[in-house]
TITIMI-992157 format. One record per residue (C-alpha): residue number from 1; x, y, z. Coordinates in Angstrom, 3 decimals. Example, Ala and Ser with C-alpha at 12.3 -4.5 7.8 and 13.67 -1.06 7.14 Angstrom:
residues 2
+-----+----------+----------+----------+
:  nr :       xx :       yy :       zz :
+-----+----------+----------+----------+
:   1 :   12.300 :   -4.500 :    7.800 :
:   2 :   13.670 :   -1.060 :    7.140 :
+-----+----------+----------+----------+
***
This chain:
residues 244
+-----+----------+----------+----------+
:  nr :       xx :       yy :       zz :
+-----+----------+----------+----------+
:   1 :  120.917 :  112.388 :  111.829 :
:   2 :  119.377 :  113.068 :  108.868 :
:   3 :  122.199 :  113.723 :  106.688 :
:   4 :  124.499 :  110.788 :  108.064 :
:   5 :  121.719 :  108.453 :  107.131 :
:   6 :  120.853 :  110.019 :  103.160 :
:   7 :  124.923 :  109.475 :  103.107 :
:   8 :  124.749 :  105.907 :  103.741 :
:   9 :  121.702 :  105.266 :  100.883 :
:  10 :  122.669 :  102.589 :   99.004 :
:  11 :  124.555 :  101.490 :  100.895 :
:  12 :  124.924 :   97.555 :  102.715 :
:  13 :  124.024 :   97.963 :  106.558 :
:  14 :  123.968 :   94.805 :  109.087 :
:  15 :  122.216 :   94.389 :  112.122 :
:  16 :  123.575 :   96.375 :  114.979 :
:  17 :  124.308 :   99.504 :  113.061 :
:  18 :  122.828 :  102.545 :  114.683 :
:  19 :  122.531 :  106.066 :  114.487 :
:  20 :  121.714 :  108.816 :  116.935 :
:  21 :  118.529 :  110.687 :  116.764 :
:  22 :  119.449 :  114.698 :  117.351 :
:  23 :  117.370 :  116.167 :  120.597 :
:  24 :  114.510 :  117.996 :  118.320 :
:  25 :  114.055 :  114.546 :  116.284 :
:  26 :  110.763 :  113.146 :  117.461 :
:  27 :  107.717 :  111.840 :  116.086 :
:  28 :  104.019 :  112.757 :  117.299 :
:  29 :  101.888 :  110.318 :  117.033 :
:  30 :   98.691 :  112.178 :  117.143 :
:  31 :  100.175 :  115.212 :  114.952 :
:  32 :  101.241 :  114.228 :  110.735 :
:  33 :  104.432 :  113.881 :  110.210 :
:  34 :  106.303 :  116.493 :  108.864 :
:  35 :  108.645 :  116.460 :  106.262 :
:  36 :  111.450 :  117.548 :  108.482 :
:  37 :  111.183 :  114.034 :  110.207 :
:  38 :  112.186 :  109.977 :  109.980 :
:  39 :  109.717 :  107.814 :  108.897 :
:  40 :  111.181 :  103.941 :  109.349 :
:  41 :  109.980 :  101.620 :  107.318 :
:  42 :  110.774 :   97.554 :  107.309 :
:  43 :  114.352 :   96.866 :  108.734 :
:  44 :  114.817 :   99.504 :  110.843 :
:  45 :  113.256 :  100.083 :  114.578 :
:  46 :  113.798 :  103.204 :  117.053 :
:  47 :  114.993 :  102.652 :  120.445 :
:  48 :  114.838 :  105.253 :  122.605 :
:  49 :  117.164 :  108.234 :  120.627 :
:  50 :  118.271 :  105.558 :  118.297 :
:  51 :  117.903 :  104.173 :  114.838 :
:  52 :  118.232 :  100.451 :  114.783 :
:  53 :  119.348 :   98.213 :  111.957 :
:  54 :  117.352 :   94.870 :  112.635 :
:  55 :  118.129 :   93.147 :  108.709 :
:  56 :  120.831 :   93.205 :  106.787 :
:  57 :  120.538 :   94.380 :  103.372 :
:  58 :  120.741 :   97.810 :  101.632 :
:  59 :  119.560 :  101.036 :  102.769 :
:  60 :  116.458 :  102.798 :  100.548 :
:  61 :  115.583 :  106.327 :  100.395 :
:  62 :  111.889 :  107.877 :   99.262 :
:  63 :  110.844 :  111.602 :   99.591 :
:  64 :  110.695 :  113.550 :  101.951 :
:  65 :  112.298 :  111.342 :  104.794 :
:  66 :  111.054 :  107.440 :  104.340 :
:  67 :  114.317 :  105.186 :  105.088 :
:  68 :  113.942 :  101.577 :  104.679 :
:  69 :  116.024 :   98.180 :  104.466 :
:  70 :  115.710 :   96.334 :  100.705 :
:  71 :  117.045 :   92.861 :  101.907 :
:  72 :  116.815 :   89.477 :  100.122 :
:  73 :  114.367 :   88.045 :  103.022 :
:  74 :  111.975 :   85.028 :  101.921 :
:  75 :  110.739 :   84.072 :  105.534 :
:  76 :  107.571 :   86.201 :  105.774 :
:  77 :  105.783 :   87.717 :  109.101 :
:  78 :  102.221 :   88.694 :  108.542 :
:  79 :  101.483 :   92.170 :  108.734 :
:  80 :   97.696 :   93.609 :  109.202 :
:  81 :   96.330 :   94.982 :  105.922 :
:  82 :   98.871 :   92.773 :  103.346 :
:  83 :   97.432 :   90.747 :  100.944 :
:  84 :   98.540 :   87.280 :  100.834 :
:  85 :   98.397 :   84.307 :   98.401 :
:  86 :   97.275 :   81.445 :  100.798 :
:  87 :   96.536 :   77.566 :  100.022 :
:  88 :   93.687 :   76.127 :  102.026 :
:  89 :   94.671 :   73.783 :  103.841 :
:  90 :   91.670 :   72.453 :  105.841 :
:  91 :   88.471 :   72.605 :  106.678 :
:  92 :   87.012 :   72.596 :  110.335 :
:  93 :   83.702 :   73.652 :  110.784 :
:  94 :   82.784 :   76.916 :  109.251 :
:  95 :   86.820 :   77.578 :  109.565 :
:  96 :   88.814 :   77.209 :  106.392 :
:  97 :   92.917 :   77.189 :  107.597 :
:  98 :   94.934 :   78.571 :  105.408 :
:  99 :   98.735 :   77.790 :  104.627 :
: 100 :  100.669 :   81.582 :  103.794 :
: 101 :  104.106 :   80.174 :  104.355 :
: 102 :  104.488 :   81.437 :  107.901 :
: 103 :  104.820 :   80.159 :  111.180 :
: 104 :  101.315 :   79.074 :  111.539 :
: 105 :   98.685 :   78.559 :  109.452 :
: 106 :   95.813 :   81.234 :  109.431 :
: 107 :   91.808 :   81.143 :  109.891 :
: 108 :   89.236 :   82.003 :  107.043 :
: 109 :   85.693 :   82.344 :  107.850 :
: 110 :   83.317 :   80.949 :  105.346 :
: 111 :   81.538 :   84.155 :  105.921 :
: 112 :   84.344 :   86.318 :  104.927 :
: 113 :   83.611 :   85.860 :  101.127 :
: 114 :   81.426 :   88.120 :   99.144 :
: 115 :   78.050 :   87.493 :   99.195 :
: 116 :   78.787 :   84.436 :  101.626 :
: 117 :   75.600 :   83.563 :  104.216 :
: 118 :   74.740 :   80.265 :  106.088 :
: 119 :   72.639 :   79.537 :  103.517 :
: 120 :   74.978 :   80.462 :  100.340 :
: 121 :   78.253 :   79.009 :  101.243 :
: 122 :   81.297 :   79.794 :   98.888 :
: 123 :   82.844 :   77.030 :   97.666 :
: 124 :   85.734 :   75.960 :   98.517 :
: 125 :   87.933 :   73.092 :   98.438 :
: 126 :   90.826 :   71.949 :  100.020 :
: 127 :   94.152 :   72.608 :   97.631 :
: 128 :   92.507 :   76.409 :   96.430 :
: 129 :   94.790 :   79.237 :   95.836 :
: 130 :   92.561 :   82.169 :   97.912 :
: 131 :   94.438 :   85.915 :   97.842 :
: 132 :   93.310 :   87.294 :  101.139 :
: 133 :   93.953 :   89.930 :  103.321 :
: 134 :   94.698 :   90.176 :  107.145 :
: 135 :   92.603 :   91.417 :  109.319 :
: 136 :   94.533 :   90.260 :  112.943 :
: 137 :   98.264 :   89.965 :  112.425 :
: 138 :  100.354 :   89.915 :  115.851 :
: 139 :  102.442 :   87.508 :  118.072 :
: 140 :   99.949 :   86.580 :  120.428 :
: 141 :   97.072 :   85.868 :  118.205 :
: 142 :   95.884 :   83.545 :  115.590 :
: 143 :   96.462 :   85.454 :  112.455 :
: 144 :   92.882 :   85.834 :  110.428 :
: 145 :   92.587 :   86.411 :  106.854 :
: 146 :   89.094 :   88.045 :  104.817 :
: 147 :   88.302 :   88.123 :  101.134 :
: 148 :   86.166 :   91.302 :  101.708 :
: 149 :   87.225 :   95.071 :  101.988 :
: 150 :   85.933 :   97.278 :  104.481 :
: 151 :   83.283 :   97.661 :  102.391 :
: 152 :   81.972 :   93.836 :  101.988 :
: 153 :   83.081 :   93.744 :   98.523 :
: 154 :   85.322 :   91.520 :   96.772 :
: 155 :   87.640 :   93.332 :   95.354 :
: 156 :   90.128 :   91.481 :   93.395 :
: 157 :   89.736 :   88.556 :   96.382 :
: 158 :   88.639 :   85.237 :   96.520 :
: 159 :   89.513 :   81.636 :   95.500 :
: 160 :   91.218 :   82.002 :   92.184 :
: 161 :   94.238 :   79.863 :   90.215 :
: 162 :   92.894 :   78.163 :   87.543 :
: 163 :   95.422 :   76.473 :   84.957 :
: 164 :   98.096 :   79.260 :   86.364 :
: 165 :  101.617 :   78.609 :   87.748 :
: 166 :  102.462 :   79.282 :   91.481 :
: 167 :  106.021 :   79.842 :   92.286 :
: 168 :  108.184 :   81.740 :   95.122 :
: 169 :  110.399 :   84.670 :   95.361 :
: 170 :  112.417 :   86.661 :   98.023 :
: 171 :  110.309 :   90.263 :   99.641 :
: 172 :  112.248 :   92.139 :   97.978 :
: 173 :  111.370 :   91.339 :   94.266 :
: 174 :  107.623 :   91.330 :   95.500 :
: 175 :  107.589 :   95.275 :   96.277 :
: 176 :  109.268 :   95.959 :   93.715 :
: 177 :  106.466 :   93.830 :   91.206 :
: 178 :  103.870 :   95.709 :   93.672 :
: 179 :  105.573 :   99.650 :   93.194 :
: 180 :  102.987 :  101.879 :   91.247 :
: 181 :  105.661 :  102.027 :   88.569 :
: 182 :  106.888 :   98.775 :   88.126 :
: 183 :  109.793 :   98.172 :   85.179 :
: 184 :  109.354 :   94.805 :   85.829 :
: 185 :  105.763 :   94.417 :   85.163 :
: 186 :  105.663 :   96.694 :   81.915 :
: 187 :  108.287 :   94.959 :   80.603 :
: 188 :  106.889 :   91.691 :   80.898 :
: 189 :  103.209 :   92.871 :   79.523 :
: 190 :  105.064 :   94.174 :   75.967 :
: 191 :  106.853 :   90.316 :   75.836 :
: 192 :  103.900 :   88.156 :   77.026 :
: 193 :  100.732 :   89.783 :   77.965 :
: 194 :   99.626 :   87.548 :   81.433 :
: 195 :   97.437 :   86.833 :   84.426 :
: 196 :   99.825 :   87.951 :   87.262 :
: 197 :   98.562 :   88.303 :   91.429 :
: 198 :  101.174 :   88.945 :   93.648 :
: 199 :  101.039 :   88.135 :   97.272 :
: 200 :  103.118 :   90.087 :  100.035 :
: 201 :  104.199 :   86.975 :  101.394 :
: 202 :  106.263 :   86.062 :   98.598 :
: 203 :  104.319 :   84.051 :   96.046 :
: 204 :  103.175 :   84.996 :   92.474 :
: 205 :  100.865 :   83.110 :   90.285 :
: 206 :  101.135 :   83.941 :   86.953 :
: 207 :   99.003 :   82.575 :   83.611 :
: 208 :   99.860 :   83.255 :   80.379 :
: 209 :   98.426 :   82.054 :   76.839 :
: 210 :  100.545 :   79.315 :   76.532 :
: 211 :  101.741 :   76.782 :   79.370 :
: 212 :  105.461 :   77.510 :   77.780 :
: 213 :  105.503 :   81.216 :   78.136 :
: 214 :  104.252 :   80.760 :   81.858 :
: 215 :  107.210 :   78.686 :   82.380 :
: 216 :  109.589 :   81.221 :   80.715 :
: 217 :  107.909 :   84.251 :   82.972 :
: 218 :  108.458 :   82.322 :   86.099 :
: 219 :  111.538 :   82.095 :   84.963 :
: 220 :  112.314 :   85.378 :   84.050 :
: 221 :  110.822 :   86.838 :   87.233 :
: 222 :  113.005 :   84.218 :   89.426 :
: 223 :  116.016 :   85.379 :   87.551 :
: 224 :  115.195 :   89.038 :   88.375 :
: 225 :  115.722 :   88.227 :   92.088 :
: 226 :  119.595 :   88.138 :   92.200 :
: 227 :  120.151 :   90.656 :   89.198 :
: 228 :  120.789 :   94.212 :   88.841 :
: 229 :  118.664 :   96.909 :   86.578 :
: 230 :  120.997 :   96.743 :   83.332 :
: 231 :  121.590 :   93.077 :   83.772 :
: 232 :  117.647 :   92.685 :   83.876 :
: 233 :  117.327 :   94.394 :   80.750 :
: 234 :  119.686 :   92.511 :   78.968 :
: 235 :  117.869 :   89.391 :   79.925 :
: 236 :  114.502 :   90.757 :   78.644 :
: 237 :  116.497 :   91.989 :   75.276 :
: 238 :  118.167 :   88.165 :   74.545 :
: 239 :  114.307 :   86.972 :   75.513 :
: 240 :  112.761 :   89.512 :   72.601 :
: 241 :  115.366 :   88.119 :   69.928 :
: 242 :  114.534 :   84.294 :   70.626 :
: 243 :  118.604 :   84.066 :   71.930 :
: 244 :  117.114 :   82.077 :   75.214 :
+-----+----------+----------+----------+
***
């Protein structure tokens, strides 16, 4: 199974597309995985001695055996342990509900800030950008968000957005702004050097020096959802010589 799925790489699956798992292809869930096995990642689930296609989009590859769909999805389902760029959307009690752009809107403790106590409340407002993580993400529970790590410290998280620029793409451009070695992101720091969070669910806020060149990054990084790697760079090239 193995090789019939590295042949089909890069290549444009739909839902309902299968393949068959051979007899010694199982994964342990107690033991690590070995390189010698499937790892699925988003777009694909196993059924039984089957690999599913569940999205449609095109088939990714990362060593030793990670197989993934890259699809152009912008409806987002919260996962446990994403980070998220959420608007507050209310307050009730010591609750603060939080708008991520899915389903349902999500719960925010007032004591899930750093530092936070009943006596030192953080403050927020109704209308804040917060980026958040979640700590309960499934179907049959509330989803909850934290600005704390494991450790009680901030982190990077907390109510943030100040004179920035918050805009939507698809989940595709957002792990590929969010890979270790993003071309994206280095090329945009040697153009315009920025203020850029990134939030799994699909929205960036971005502040530059100017309110003009954080209009022309949004754009730029809108643009980059629908083109290829060459097209991408021509873009950036015209941008560098002043053509756009």
């Amino acid at each position: 199974m193995l090789s019939s799925l590295k042949e089909k790489v890069g290549d444009v699956l739909l839902p309902g597309d299968e393949f068959c798992f051979d007899t010694d292809d199982k994964i342990s869930l107690t033991e690590p995985v070995k390189p010698e096995k499937v790892v699925c990642g988003p777009g694909l689930r196993r059924s039984g001695g089957r690999l599913l296609v569940c999205k449609s989009g095109v088939l990714r590859h990362k060593q030793p055996n990670m197989f993934w769909i890259d699809s152009q999805q912008r409806r987002y389902v919260p996962a446990k342990g994403e980070s998220v760029i959420g608007i507050v959307a209310a307050k009730a009690g010591d609750i603060f509900k939080v708008d991520f752009g899915g389903s349902e809107q999500a719960s925010l403790s007032y004591l899930a800030f750093e530092g936070a106590t009943k006596r030192n409340r953080p403050n927020v407002q109704v209308g804040d950008l917060v980026f958040a993580q979640f700590t309960i993400a499934n179907k049959d529970m509330e989803p909850e968000l934290v600005c704390i790590d494991s450790s009680g410290r901030a982190n990077g998280m907390g109510v943030f957005g100040g004179g920035g620029l918050l805009f939507k793409v698809s989940l595709g451009l957002v792990r590929r702004l969010l890979s270790p070695n993003s071309e994206i992101c280095s090329d945009l720091d040697q153009m315009f050097p920025c203020e850029l969070v990134v939030g799994m669910n699909g929205r960036v806020w971005v502040k530059s020096s100017s309110v003009q060149q954080t209009l022309i990054i949004a754009n730029l990084l809108q643009s980059c959802d629908t083109m290829t790697g060459p097209q991408r760079q021509e873009l950036f090239r015209r941008v560098r010589q002043g053509v756009l």
